[in-house]
C-alpha positions in Angstrom: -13.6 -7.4 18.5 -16.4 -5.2 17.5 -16.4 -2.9 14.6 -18.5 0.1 14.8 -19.2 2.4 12.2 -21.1 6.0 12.4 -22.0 6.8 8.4 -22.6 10.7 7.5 -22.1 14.3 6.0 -20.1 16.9 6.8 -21.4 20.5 5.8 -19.8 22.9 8.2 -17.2 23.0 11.3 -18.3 23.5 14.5 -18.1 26.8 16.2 -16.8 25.7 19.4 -13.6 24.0 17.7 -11.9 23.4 14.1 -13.4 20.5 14.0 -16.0 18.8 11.4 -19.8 18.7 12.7 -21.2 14.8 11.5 -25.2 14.5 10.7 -24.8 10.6 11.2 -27.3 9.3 8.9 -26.8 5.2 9.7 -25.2 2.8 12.2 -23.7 -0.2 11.3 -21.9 -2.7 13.2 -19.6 -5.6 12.3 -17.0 -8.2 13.1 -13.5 -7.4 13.9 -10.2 -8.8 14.6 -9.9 -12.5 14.7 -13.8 -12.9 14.2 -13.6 -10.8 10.5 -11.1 -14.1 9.5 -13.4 -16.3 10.4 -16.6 -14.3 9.0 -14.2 -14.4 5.6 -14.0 -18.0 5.8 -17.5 -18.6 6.4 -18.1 -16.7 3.7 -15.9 -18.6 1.3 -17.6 -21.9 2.0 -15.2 -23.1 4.9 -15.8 -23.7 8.1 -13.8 -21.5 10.7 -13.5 -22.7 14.6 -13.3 -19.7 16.4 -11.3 -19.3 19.8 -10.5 -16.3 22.0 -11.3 -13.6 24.6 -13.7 -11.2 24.8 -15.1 -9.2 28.2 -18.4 -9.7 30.1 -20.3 -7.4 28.8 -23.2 -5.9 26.3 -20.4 -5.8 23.6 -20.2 -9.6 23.4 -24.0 -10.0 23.2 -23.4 -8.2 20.0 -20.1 -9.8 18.6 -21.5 -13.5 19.4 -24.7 -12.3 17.4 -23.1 -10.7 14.6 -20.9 -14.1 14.6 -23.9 -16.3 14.5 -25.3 -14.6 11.3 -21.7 -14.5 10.1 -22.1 -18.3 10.0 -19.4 -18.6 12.7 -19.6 -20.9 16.2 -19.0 -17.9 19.2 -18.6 -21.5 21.8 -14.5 -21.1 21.4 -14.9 -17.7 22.7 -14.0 -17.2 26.5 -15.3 -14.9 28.9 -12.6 -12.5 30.6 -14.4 -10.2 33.4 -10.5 -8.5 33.9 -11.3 -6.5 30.2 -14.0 -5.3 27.8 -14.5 -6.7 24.6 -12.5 -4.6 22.2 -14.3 -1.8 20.3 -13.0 0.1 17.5 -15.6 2.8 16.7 -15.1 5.2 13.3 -16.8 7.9 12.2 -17.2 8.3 8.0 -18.2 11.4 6.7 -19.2 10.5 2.6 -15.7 8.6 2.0 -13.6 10.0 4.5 -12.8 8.7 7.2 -12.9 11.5 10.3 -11.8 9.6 13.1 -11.8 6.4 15.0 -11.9 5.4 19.1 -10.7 2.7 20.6 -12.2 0.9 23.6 -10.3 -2.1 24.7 -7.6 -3.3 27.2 -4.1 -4.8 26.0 -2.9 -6.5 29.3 -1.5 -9.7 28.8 -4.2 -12.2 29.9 -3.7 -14.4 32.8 -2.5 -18.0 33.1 -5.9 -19.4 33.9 -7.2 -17.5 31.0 -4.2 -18.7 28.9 -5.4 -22.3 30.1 -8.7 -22.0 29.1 -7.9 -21.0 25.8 -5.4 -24.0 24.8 -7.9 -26.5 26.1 -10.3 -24.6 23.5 -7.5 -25.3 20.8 -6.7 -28.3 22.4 -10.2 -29.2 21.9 -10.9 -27.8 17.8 -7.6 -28.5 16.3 -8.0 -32.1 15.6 -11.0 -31.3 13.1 -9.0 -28.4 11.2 -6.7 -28.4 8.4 -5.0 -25.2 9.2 -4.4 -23.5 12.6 -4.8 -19.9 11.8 -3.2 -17.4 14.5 -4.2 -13.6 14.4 -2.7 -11.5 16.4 -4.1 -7.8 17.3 -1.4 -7.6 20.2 -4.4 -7.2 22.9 -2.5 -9.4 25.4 -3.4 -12.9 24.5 -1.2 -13.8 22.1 2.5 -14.1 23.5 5.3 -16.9 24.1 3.5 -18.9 26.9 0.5 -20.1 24.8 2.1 -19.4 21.4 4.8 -22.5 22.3 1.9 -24.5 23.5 -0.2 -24.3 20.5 2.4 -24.4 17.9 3.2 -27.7 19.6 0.1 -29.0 19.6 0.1 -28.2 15.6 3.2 -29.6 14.9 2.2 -32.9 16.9 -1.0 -33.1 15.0 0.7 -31.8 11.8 -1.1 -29.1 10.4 -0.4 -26.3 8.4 0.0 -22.8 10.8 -0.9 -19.7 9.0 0.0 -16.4 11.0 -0.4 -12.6 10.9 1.9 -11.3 13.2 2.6 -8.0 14.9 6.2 -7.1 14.8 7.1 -7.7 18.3 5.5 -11.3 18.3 7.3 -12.3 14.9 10.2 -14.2 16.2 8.0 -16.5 18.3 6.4 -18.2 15.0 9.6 -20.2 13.9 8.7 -22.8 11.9 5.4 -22.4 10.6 3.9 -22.7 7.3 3.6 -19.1 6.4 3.4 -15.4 8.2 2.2 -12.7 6.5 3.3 -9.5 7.5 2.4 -5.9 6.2 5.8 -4.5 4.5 6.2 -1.9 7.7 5.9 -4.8 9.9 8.0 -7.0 7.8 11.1 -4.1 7.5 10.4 -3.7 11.4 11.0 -7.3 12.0 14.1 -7.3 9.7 15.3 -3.7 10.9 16.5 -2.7 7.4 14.9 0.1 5.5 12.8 -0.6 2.5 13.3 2.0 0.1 13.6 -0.9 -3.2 12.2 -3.8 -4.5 15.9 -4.8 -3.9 15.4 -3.8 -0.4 12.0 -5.6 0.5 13.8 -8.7 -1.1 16.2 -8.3 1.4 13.8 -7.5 4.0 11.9 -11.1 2.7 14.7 -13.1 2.6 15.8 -12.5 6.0 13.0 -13.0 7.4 12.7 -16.3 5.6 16.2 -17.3 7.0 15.1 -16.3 10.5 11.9 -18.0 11.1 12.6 -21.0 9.1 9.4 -20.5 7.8 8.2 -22.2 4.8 7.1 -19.0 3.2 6.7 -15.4 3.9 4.4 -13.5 2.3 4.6 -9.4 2.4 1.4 -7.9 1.9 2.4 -4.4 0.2 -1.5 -2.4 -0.1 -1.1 -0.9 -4.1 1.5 -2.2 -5.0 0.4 -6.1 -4.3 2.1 -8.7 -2.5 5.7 -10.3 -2.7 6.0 -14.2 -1.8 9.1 -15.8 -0.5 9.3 -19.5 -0.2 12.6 -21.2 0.9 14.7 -22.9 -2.5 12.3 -20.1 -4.9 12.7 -17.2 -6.0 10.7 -14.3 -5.4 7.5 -13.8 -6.9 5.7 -10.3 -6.8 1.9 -10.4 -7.2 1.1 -7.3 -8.4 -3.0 -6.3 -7.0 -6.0 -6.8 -9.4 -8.0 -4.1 -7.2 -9.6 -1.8 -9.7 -11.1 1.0 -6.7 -10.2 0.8 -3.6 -12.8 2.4 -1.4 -11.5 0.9 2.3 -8.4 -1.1 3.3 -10.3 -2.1 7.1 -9.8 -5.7 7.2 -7.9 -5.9 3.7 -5.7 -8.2 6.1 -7.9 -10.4 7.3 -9.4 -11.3 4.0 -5.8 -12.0 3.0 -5.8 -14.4 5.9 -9.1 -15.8 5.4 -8.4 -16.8 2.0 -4.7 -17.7 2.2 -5.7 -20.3 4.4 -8.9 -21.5 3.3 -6.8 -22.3 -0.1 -4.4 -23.9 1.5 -6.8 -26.4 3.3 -8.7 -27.5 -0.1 -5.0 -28.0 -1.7 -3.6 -25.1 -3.6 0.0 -24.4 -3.4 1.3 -21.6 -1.8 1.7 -19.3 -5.0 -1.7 -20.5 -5.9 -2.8 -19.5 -2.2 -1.4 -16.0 -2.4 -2.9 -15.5 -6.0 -6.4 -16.6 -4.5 -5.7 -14.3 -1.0 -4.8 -11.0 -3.8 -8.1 -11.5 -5.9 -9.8 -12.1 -2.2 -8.3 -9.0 -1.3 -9.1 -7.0 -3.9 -12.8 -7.7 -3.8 -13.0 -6.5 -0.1 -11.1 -3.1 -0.3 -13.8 -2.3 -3.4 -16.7 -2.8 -0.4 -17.6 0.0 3.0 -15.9 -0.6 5.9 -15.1 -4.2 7.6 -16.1 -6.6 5.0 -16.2 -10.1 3.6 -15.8 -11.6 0.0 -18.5 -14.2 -0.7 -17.2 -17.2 -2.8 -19.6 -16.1 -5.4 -17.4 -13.1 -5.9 -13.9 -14.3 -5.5 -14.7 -17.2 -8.4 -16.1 -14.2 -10.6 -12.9 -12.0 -10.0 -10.8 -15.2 -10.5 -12.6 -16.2 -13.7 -12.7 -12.3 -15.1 -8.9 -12.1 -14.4 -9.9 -8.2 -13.1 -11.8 -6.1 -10.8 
């Protein structure tokens, strides 16, 4: 998906509704979605194989161009003429954000689209270390092709790193790691979280469930909690010293997570990496990478 971004003041409301008048001042355009976890891997010095759908369209031009300087292959991508390539368009008025716009279509994809798409897997997977799934919940992702790849992974033994959306969780038994947001995570476990003693709950269940090797709950401030089968818990509290935009904070976490888990690191170590990553990103405007450059200087500075 594409991420567009209107950038300007706000001095008065307009008098035909109590509503803020924007003087835009810039444009700026970026990768979303699946394509901002592989722009954060580029970025990081990996190398990120890229498959999915986008539409037919003048907004593809633009995401397989933005791509290409993001140092990331568009050839995985397939072309559905049934929907648009997703847009998410926000308006930012200094640092507030005013309002954002979605253009995009959430029908589950077809079979011969679903087709094309393992063979594109099919394809890439023997050259990767991980097998990264990203799911926005725009009608790709779902049982069908989920139980297709995951075989495929588990034939060719590679690690599966996931960020699920809540209705989607149960169909990842079995991977390496998911990494839910805590509302996704106390969703998925239908308990409250109103504790630590309660998102340990939430944590271990989900653990139990999925048969996962670890679950990691992203929690914004307060940092992260990971939850690896036979361990206990270990809370990783966030390094970010100013957080100026949480678009894409996720992603990173993804990016990162996994890239660490390719070149070796254990999973706490992963997750310690995926925080710093993390924390870098939210300090930047709008969608945004961390360059390696800046993730080794947060590392080594042990701050933000």
């Amino acid at each position: 998906m594409l991420d567009e971004y209107m950038w300007g003041t706000v001095s008065r409301i307009s008098p035909e509704a109590p509503v803020p008048v924007v003087a835009v001042r810039s444009e700026s355009v970026k990768v979303g979605g699946a394509g901002n976890v592989a722009a954060n891997v580029a970025a990081l010095g990996g190398r990120a194989s890229l498959v999915g759908l986008m539409g037919n369209d003048t907004a593809a031009e633009r995401l397989c161009h933005e791509l290409e300087l993001a140092g990331v292959k568009s050839d995985g991508l397939i072309v559905d003429g049934s929907r648009p390539t997703t847009i998410k368009s926000r308006v930012v008025a200094g640092s507030q954000h005013v309002v954002r716009f979605d253009r995009e279509s959430d029908v589950p994809a077809s079979r011969a689209m679903r087709a094309r798409v393992l063979a594109a897997v099919r394809e890439r997977l023997p050259a990767a270390d991980v097998l990264l799934i990203s799911d926005y919940a725009k009608g790709l992702v779902g049982p069908g092709l989920v139980r297709e790849v995951l075989a495929l992974a588990a034939r060719q033994r590679r690690l599966v790193a996931v960020d699920p959306k809540v209705q989607h969780l149960s169909l990842f038994k079995g991977v390496t790691v998911v990494a839910p947001n805590h509302h996704e995570a106390a969703a998925a476990a239908r308990l409250p979280v109103r504790s630590e003693a309660d998102l340990i709950r939430v944590g271990r269940v989900l653990l139990r469930r999925l048969k996962t090797r670890a679950v990691l709950i992203t929690r914004g401030e307060q940092g992260m909690s990971l939850f690896e089968a036979g361990k206990a818990v270990v809370h990783i509290p966030t390094v970010a010293r100013e957080v100026y935009d949480v678009t894409g904070a996720g992603d990173t976490v993804m990016g990162a997570l996994s890239l660490a888990l390719a070149a070796g690191a254990d999973m706490h170590g992963a997750a310690v990496i995926a925080n710093y990553a993390a924390g870098v990103v939210v300090g930047k405007r709008g969608t945004a990478t961390v360059t390696r450059a800046e993730l080794a200087r947060a590392l080594r500075d042990g701050k933000l």
